[in-house]
Biopython code that builds the backbone (N, CA, C, O; Angstrom):
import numpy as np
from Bio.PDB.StructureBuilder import StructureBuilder

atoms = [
    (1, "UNK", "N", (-16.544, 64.040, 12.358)),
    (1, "UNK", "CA", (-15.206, 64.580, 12.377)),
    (1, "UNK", "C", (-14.936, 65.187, 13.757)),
    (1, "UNK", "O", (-15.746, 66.032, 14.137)),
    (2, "UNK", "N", (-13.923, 64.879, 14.553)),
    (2, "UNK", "CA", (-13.344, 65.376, 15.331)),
    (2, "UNK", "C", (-12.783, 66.696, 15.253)),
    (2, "UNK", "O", (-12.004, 67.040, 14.364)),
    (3, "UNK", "N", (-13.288, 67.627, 16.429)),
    (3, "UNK", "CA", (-12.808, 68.988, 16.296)),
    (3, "UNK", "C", (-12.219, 68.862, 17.523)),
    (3, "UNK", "O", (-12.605, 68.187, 18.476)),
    (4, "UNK", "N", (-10.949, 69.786, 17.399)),
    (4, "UNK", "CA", (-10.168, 70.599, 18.616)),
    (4, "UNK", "C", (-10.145, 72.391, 18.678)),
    (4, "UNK", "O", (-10.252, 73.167, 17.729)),
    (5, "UNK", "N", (-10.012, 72.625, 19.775)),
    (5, "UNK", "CA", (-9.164, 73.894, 19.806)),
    (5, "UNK", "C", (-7.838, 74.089, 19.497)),
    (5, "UNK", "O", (-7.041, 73.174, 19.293)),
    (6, "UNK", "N", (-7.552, 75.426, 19.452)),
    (6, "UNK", "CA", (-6.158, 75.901, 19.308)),
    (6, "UNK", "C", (-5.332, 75.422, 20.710)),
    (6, "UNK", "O", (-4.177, 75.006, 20.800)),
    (7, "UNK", "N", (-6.301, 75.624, 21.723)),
    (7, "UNK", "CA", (-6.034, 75.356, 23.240)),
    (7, "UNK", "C", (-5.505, 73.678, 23.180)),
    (7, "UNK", "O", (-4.388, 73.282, 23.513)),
    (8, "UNK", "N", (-6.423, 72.999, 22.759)),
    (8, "UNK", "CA", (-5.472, 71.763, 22.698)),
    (8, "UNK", "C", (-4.373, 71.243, 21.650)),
    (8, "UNK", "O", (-3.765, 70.182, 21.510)),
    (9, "UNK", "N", (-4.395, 72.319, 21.063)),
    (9, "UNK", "CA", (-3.078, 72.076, 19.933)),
    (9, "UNK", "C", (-1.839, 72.667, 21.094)),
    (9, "UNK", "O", (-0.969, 71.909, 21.524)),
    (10, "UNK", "N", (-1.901, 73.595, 21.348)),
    (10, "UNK", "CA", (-1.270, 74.297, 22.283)),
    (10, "UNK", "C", (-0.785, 72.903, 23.295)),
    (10, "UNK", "O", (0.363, 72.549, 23.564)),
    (11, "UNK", "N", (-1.986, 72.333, 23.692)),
    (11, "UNK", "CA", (-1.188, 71.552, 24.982)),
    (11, "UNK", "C", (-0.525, 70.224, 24.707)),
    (11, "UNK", "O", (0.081, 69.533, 25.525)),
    (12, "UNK", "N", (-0.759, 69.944, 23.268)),
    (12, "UNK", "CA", (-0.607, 68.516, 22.979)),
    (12, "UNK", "C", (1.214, 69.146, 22.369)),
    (12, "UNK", "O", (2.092, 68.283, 22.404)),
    (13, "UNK", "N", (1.506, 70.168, 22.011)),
    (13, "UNK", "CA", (3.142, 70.345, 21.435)),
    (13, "UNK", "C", (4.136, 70.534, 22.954)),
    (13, "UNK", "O", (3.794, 71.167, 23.954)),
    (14, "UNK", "N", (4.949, 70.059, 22.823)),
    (14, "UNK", "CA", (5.829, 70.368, 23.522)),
    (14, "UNK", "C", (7.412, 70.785, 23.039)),
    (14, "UNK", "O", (8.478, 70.970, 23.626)),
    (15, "UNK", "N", (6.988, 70.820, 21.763)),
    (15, "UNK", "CA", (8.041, 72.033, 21.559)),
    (15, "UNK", "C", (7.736, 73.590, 21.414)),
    (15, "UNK", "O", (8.677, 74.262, 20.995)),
    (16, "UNK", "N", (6.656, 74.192, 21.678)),
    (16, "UNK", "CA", (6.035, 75.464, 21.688)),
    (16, "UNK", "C", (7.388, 76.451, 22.267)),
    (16, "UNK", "O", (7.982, 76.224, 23.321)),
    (17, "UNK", "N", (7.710, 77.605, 21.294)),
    (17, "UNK", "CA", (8.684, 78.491, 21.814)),
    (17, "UNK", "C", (7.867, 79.529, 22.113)),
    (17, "UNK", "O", (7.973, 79.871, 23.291)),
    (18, "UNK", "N", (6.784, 80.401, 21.223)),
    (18, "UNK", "CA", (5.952, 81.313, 21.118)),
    (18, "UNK", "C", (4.580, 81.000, 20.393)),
    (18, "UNK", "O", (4.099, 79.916, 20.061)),
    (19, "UNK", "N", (4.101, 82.293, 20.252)),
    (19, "UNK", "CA", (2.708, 82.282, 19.105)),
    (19, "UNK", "C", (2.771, 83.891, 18.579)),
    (19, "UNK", "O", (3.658, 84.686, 18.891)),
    (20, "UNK", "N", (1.824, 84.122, 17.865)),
    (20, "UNK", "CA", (1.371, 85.595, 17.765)),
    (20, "UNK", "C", (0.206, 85.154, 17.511)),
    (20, "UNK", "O", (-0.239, 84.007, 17.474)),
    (21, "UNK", "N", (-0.486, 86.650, 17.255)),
    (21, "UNK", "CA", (-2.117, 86.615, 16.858)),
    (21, "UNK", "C", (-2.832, 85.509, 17.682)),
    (21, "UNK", "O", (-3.895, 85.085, 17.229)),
    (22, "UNK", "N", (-2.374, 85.022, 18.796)),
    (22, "UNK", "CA", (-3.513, 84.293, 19.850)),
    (22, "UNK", "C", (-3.917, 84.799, 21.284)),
    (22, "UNK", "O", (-3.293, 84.961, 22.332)),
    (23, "UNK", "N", (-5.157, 84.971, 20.914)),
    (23, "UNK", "CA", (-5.912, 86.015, 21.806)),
    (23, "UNK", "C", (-6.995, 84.960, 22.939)),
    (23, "UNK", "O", (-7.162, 85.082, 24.153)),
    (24, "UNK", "N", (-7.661, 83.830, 21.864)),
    (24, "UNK", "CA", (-8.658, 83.105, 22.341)),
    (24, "UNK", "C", (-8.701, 81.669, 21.994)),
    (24, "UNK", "O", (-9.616, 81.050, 21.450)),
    (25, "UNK", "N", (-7.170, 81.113, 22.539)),
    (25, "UNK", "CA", (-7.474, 79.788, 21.696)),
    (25, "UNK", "C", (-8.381, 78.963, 21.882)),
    (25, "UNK", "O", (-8.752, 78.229, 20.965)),
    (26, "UNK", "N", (-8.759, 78.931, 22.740)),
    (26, "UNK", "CA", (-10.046, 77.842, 23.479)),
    (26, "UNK", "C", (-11.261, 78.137, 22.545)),
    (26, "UNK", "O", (-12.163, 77.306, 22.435)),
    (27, "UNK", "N", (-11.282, 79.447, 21.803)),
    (27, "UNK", "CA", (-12.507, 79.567, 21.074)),
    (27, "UNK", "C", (-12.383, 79.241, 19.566)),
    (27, "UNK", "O", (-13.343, 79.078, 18.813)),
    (28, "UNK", "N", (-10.768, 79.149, 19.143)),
    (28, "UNK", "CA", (-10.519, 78.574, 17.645)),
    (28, "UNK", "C", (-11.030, 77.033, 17.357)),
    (28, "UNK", "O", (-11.052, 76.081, 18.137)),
    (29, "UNK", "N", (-11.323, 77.088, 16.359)),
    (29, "UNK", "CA", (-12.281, 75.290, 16.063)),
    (29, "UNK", "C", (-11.178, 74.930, 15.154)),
    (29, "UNK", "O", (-11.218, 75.531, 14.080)),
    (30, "UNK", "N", (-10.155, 74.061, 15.320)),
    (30, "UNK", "CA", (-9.706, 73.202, 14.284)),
    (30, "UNK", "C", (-9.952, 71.767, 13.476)),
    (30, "UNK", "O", (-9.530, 70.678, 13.866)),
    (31, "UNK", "N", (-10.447, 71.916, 12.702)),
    (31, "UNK", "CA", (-10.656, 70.169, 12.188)),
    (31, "UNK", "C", (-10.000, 69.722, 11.449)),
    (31, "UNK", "O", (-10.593, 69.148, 10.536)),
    (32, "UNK", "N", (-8.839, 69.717, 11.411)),
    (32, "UNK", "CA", (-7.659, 69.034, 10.881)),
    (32, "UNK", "C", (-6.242, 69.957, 10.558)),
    (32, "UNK", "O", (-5.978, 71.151, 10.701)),
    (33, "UNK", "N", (-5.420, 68.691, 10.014)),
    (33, "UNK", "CA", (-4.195, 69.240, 9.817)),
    (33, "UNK", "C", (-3.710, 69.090, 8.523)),
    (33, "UNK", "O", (-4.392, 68.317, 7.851)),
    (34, "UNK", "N", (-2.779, 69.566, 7.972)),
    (34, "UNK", "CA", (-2.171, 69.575, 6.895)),
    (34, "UNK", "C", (-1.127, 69.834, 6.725)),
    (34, "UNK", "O", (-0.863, 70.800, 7.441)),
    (35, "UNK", "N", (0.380, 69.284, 5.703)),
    (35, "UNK", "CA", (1.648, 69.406, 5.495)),
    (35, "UNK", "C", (1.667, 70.052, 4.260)),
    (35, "UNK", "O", (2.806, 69.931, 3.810)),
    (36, "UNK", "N", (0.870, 70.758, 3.396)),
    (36, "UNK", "CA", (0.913, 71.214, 1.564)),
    (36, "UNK", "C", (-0.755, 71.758, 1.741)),
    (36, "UNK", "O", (-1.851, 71.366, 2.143)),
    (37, "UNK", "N", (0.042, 73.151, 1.027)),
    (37, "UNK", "CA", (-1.605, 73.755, 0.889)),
    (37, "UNK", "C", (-2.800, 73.038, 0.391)),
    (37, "UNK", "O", (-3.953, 73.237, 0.773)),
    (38, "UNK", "N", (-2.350, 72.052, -0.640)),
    (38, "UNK", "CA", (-3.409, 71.278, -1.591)),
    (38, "UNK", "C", (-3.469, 70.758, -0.470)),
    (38, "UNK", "O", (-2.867, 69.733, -0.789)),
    (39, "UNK", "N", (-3.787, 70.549, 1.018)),
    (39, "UNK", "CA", (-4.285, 69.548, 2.010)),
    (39, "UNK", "C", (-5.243, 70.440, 2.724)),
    (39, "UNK", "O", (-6.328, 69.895, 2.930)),
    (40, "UNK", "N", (-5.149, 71.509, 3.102)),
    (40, "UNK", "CA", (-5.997, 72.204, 3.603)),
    (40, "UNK", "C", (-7.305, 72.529, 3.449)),
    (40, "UNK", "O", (-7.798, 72.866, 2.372)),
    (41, "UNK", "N", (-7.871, 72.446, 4.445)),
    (41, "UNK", "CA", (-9.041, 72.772, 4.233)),
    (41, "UNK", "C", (-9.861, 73.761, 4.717)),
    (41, "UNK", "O", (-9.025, 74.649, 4.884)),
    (42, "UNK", "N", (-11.071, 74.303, 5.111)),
    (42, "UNK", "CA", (-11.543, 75.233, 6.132)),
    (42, "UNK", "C", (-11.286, 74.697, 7.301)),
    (42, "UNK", "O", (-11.278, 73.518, 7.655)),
    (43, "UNK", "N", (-11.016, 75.962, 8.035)),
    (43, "UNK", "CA", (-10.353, 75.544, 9.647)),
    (43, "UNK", "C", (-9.550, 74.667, 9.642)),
    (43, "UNK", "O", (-9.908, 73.909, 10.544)),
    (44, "UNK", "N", (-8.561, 74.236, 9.128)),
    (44, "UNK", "CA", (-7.394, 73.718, 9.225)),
    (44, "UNK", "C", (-5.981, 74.204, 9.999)),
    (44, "UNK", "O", (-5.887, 75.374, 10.368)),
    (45, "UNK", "N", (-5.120, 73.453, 10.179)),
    (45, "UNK", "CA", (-4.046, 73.838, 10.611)),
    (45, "UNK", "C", (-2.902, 73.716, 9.790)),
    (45, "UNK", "O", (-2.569, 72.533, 9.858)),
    (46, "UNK", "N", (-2.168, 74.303, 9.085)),
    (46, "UNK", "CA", (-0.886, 74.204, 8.231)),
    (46, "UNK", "C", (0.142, 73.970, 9.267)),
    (46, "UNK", "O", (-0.028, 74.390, 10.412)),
    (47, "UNK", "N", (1.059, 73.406, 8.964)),
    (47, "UNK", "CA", (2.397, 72.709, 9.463)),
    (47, "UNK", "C", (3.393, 72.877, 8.464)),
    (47, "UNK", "O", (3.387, 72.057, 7.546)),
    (48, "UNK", "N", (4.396, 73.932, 8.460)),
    (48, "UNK", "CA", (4.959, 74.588, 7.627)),
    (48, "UNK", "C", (6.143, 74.027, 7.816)),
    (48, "UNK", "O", (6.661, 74.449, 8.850)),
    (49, "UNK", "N", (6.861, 73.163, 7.184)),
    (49, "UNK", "CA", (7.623, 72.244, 7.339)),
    (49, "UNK", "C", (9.094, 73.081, 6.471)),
    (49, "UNK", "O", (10.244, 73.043, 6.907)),
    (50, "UNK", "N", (8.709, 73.706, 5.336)),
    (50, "UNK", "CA", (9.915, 74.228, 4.536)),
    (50, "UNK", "C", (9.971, 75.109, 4.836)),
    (50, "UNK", "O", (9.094, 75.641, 5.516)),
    (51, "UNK", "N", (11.203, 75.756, 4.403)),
    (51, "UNK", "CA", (12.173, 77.168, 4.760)),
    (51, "UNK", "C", (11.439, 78.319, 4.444)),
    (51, "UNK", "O", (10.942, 78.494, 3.332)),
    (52, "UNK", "N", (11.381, 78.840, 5.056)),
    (52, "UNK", "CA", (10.473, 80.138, 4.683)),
    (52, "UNK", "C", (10.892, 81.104, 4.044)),
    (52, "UNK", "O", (10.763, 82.273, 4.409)),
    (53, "UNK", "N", (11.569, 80.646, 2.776)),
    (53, "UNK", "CA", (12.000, 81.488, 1.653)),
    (53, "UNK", "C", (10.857, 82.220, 0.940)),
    (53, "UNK", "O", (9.714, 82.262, 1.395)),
    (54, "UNK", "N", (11.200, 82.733, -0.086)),
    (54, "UNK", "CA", (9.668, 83.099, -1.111)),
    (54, "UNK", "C", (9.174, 82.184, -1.617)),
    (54, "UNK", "O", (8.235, 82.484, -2.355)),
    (55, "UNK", "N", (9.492, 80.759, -1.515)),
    (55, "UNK", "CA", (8.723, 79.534, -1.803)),
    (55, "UNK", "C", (7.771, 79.175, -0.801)),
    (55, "UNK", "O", (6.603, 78.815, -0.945)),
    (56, "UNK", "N", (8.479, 79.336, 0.282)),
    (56, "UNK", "CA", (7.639, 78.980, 1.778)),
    (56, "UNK", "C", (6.669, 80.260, 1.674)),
    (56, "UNK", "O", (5.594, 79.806, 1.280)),
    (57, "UNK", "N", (6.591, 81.199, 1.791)),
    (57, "UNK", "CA", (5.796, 82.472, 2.176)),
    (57, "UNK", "C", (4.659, 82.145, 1.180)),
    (57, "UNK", "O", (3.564, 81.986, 1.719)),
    (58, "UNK", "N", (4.701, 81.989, -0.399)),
    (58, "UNK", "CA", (4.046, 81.448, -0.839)),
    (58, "UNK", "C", (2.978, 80.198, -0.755)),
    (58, "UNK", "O", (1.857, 80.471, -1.183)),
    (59, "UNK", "N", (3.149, 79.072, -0.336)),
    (59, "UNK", "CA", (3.078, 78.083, 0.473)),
    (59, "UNK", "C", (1.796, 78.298, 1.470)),
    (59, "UNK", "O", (0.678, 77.792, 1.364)),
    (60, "UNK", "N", (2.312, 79.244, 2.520)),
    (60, "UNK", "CA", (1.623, 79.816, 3.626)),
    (60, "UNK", "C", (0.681, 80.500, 2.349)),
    (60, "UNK", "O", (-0.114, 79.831, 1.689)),
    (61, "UNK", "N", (0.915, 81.840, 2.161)),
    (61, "UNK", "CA", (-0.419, 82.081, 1.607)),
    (61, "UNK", "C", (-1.260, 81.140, 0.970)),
    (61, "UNK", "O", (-2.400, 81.532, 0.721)),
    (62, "UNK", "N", (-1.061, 80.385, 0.762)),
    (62, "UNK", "CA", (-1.539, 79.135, -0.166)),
    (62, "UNK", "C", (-2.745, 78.751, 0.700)),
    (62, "UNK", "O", (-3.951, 78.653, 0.477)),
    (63, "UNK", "N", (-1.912, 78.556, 1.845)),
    (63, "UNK", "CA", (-2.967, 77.273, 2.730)),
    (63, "UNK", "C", (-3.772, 78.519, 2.994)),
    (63, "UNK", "O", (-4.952, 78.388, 2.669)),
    (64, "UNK", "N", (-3.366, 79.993, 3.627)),
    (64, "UNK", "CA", (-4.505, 80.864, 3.972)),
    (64, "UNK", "C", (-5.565, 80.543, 3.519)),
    (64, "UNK", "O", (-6.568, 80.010, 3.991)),
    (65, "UNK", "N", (-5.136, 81.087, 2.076)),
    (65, "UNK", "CA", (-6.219, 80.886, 0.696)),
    (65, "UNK", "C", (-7.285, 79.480, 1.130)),
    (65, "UNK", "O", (-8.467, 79.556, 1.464)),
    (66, "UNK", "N", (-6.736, 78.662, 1.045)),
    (66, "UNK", "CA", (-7.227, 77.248, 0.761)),
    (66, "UNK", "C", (-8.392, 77.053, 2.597)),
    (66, "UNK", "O", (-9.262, 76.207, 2.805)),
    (67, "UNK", "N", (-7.962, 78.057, 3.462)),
    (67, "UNK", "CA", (-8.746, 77.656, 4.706)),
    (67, "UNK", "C", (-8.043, 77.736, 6.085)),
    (67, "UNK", "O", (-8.665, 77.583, 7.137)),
    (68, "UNK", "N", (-6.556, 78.011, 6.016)),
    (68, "UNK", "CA", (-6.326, 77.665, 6.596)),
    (68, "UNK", "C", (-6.560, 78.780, 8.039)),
    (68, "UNK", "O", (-7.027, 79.911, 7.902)),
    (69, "UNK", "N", (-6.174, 78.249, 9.275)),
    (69, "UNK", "CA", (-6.854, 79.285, 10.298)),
    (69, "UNK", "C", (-5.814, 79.265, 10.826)),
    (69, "UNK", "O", (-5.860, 80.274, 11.530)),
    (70, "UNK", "N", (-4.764, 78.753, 11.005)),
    (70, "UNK", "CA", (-3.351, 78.781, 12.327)),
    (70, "UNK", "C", (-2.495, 77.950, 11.639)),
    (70, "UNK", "O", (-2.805, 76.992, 10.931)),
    (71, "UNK", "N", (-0.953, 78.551, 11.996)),
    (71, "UNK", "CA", (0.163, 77.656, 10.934)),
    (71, "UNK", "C", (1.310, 77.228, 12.386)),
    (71, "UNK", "O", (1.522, 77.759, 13.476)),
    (72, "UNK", "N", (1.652, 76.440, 11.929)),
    (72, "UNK", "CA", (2.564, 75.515, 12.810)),
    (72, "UNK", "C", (4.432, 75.686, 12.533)),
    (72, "UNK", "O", (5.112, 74.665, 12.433)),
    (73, "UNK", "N", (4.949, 76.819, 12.455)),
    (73, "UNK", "CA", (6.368, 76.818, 11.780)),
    (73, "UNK", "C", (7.652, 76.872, 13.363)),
    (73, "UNK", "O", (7.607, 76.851, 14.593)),
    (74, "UNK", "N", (8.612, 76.944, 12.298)),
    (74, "UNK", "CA", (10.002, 77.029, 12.882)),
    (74, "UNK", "C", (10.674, 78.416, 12.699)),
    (74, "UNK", "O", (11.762, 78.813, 13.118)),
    (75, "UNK", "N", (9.619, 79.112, 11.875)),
    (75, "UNK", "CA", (10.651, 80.654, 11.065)),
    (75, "UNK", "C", (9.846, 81.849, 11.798)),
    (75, "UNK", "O", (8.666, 82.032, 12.097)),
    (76, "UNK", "N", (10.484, 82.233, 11.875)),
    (76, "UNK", "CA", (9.435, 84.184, 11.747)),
    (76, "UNK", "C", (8.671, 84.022, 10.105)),
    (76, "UNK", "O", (9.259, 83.499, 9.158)),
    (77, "UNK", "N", (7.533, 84.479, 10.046)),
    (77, "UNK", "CA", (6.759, 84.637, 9.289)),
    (77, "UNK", "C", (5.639, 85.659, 9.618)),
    (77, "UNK", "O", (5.246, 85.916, 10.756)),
    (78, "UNK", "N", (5.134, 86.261, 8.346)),
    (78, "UNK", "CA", (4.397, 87.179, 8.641)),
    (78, "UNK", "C", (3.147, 86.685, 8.193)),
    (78, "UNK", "O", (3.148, 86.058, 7.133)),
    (79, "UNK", "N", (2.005, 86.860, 8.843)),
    (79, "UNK", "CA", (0.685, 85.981, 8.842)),
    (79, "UNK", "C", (-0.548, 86.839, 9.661)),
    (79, "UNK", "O", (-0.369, 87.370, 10.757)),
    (80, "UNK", "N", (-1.895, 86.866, 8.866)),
    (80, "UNK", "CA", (-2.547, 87.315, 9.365)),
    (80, "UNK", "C", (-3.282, 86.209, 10.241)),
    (80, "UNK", "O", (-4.321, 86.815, 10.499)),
    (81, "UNK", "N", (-3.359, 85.405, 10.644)),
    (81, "UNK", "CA", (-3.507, 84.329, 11.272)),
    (81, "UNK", "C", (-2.874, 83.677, 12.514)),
    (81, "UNK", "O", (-1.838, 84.330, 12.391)),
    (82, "UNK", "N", (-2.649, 82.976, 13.544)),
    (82, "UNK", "CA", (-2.438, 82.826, 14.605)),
    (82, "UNK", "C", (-1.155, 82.056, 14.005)),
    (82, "UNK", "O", (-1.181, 81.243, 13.082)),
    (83, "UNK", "N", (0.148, 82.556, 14.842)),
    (83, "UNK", "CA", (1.130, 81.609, 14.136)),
    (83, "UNK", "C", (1.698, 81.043, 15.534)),
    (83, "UNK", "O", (1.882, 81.672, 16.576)),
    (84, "UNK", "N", (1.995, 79.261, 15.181)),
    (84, "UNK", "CA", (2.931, 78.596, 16.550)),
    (84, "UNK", "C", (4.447, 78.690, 16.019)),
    (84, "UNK", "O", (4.853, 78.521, 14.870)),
    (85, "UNK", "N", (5.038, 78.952, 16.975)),
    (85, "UNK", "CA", (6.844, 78.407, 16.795)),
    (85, "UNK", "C", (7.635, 77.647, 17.389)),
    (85, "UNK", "O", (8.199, 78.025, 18.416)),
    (86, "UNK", "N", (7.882, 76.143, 16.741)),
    (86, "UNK", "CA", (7.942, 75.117, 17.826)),
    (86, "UNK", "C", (9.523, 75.207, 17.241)),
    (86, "UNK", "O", (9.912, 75.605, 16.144)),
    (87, "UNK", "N", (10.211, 74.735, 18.282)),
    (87, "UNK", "CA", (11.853, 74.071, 18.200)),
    (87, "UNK", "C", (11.910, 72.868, 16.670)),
    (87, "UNK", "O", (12.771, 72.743, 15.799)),
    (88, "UNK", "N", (10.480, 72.093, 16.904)),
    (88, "UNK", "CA", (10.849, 70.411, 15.680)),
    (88, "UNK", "C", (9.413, 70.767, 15.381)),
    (88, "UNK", "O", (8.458, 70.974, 16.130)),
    (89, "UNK", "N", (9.567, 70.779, 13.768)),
    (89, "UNK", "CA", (8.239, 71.035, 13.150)),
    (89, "UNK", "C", (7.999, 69.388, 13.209)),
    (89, "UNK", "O", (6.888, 68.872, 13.334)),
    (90, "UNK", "N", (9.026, 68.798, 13.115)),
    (90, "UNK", "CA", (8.434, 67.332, 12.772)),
    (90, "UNK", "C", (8.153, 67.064, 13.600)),
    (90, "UNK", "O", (7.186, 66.315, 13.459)),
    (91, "UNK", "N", (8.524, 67.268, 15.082)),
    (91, "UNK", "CA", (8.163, 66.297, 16.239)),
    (91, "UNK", "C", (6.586, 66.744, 16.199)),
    (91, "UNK", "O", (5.652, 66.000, 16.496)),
    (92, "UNK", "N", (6.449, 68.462, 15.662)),
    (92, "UNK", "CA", (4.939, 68.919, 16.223)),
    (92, "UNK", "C", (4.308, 68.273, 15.117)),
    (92, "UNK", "O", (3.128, 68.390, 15.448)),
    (93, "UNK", "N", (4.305, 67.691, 14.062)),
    (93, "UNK", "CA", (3.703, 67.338, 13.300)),
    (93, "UNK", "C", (2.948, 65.789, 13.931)),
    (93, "UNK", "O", (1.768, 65.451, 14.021)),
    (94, "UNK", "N", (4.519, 64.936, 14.371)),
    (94, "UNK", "CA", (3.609, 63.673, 14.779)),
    (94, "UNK", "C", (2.759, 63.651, 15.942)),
    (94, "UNK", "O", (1.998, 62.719, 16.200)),
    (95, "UNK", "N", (2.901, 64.706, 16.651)),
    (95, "UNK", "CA", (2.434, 65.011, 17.797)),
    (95, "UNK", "C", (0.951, 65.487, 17.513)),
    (95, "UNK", "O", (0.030, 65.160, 18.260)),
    (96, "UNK", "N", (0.757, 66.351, 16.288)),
    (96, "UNK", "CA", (-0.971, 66.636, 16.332)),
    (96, "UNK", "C", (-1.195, 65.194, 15.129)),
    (96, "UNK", "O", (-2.285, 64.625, 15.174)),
    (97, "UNK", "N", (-0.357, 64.793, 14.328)),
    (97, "UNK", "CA", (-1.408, 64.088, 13.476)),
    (97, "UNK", "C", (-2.254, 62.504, 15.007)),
    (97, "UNK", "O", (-3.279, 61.834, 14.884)),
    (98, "UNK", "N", (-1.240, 62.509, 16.169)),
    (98, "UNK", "CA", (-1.726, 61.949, 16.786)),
    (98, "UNK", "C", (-3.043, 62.211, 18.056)),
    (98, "UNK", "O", (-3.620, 61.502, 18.880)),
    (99, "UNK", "N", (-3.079, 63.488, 17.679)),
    (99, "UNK", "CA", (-4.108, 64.538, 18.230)),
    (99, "UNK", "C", (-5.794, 63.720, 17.443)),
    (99, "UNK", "O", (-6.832, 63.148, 17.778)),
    (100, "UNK", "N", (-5.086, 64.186, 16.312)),
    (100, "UNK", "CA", (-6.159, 64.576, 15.535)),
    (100, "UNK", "C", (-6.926, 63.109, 14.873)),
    (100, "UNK", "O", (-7.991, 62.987, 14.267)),
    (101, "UNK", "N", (-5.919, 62.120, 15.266)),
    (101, "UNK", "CA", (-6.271, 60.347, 14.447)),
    (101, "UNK", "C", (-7.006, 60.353, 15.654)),
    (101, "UNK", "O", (-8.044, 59.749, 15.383)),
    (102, "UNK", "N", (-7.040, 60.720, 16.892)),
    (102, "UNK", "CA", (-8.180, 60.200, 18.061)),
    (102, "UNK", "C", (-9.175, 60.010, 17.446)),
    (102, "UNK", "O", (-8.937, 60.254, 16.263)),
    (103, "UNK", "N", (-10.825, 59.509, 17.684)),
    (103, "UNK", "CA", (-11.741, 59.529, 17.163)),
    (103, "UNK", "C", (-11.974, 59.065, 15.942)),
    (103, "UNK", "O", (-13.157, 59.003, 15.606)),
    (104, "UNK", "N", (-10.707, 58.530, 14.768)),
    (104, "UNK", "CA", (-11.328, 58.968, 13.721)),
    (104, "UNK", "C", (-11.321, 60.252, 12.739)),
    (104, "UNK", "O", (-12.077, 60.399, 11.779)),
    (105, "UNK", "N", (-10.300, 61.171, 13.174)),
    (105, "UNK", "CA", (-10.472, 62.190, 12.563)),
    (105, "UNK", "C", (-9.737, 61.899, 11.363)),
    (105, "UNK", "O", (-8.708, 61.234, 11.486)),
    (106, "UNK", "N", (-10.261, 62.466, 9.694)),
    (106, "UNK", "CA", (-9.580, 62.260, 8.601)),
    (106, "UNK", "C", (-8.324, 62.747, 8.112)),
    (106, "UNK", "O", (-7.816, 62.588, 7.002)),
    (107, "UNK", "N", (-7.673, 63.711, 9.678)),
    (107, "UNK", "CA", (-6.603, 64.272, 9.202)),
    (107, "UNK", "C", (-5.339, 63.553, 9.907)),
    (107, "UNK", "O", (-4.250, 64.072, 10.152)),
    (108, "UNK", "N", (-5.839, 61.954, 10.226)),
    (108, "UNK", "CA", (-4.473, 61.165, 10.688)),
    (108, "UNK", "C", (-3.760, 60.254, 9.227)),
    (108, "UNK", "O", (-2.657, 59.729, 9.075)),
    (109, "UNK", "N", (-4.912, 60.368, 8.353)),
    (109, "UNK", "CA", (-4.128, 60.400, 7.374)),
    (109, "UNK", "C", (-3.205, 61.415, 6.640)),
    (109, "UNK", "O", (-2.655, 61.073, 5.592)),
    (110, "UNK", "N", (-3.056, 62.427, 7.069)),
    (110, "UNK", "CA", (-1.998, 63.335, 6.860)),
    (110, "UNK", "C", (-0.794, 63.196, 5.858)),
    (110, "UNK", "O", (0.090, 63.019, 6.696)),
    (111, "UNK", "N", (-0.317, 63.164, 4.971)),
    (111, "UNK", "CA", (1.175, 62.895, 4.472)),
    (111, "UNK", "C", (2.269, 63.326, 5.033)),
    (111, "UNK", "O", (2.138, 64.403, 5.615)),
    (112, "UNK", "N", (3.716, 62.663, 5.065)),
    (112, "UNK", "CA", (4.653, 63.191, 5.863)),
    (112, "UNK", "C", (4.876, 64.582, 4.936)),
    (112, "UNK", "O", (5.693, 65.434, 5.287)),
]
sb = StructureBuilder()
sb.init_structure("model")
sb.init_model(0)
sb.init_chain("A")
sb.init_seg("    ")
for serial, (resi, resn, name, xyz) in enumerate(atoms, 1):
    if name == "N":
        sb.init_residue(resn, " ", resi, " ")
    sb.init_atom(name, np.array(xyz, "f"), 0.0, 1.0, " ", f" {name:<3s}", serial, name[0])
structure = sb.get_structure()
């Protein structure tokens, strides 16, 4: 399985507006991605695609729960975890699942 950093999640989006909670991305290990908490895994990345209502906030805790280490949104959200805020969740979505299909990694099967 192919691992990245946060550092190259970081360089592979180009819609990046901000982050919080990133102190050391070069030292975060990600091995995959995910669109639905049931996808997550340890060290994963969530890609928070829906509205960050109390459905979405839910959601997010979900993937926490489930592993997750850094979330990928469009909203303010509150997260104990490293959060990105890109302009197009979708563009950042095709943008790491093409990160992450390099090598072989199992998270280019991803669902939209």
């Amino acid at each position: 399985m192919q691992e990245r950093t946060l550092r190259d999640v970081l360089a592979t989006l180009d819609s990046v507006l901000s982050w919080s909670y990133l102190d050391h991305p070069e030292e975060m290990t990600i091995r995959g991605i995910g669109t639905t908490p049931e996808k997550i895994n340890k060290m994963f990345l969530y890609i928070c695609k829906r509205p960050i209502n109390e459905r979405g906030v839910d959601l997010v805790r979900a993937a926490i729960r489930n592993g997750a280490v850094a979330i990928v949104t469009d909203r303010p959200i509150d997260a104990r975890v490293p959060v990105i805020y890109c302009r197009d969740v979708e563009r950042a979505r095709e943008q790491l699942q093409t990160l992450f299909a390099m090598e072989g990694n199992h998270a280019k099967h991803t669902e939209r």
